[in-house]
C-alpha positions, 0 to 999 in steps of 0.5 A: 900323899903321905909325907916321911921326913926320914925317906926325903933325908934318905932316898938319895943315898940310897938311889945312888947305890942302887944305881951302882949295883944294877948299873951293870944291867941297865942295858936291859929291862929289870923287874923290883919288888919293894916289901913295906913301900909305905908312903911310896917316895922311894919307889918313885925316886928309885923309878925316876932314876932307875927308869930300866926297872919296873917296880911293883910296891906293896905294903899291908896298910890299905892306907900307904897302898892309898899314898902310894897311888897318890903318888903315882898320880901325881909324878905320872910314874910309867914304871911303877904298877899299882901297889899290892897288898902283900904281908911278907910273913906269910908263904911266898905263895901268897905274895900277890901271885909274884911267880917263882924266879920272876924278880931281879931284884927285891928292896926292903927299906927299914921293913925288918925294924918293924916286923917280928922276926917271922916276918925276917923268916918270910922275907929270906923264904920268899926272896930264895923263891921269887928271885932270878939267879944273880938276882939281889936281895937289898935290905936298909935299915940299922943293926945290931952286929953279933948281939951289940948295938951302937951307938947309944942312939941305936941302943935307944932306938932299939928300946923305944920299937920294943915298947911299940911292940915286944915283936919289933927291934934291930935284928942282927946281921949275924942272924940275918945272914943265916937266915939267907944262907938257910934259903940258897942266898949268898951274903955278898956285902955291907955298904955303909955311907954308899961305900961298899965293904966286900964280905964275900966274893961271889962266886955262885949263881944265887941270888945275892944279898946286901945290906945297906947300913 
């Protein structure tokens, strides 16, 4: 089982707002699709909270796809199925036979930091496919808003992924956005600190889209 000191410093953060925006559906049984599941400590905190959904993690490293089953092992996790491979970048199609509207929900944890921007594209392209109407596209990580990044650790974070790779980096909100209007989903908000902002009130049958900060 591999080991990520950011997703042990962070996971209950984020358990507890997804836990607020599906609480409204917990009456039924969901169905979540993780991008980028890497080690697979998200996806089984998210399971042991969040027993009414059904995950399916995925990555492209057969080595955190390793950890993941490891983990599911080892937790005895009865709602998480076997990780699949997965490489979002590529057509919707292609996503490890996921057929179209068959997820509630879609969560993507600092997958965006760390892939080029085809890989952003896919993401909007497959999720506009794949989800359900009123089902939600959930995206974590750190931004940079309308070309600005802040603070000057941001900045420094930026700057070290483009030395990793050129294609990596903070992709800003604004694009993003687009990218999701583009593809029939509707921004509704940004949380930052598990406080929610609204952006836009919701008032169409699309799937949403909101970013954790």
């Amino acid at each position: 089982m591999l080991l990520s000191p950011q997703a042990e410093r962070n996971w209950e953060d984020l358990c507890l707002a997804l836990e607020d925006v599906l609480e409204e559906q917990s009456h039924r049984q969901l169905f979540g699709l993780e991008l980028g599941s890497g080690t697979g400590q998200h996806v089984i905190r998210f399971a042991q909270k969040m027993p009414f959904v059904t995950w399916q993690p995925s990555d492209i490293k057969e080595e955190s796809r390793d950890s993941i089953k490891a983990y599911i092992a080892a937790t005895h996790a009865k709602t998480v199925l076997p990780p699949v491979h997965l490489d979002a970048s590529e057509p919707w199609e292609k996503w490890a036979g996921l057929s179209r509207s068959s997820c509630d929900v879609i969560v993507a944890v600092n997958l965006l930091q760390y892939s080029s921007f085809k890989t952003a594209q896919g993401v909007f392209s497959g999720a506009g496919q794949i989800l359900k109407q009123n089902g939600l596209l959930i995206i974590y990580g750190v931004y940079a808003v309308n070309g600005t990044i802040t603070p000057n650790c941001n900045e420094v974070l930026d700057a070290e992924l483009r030395k990793m790779n050129p294609e990596w980096g903070l992709p800003d909100i604004d694009v993003l956005r687009q990218l999701a209007y583009g593809n029939g989903i509707r921004m509704e908000r940004i949380v930052s600190d598990v406080l929610w902002i609204n952006v836009l009130t919701i008032t169409y049958h699309q799937p949403q889209f909101i970013f954790y900060l």
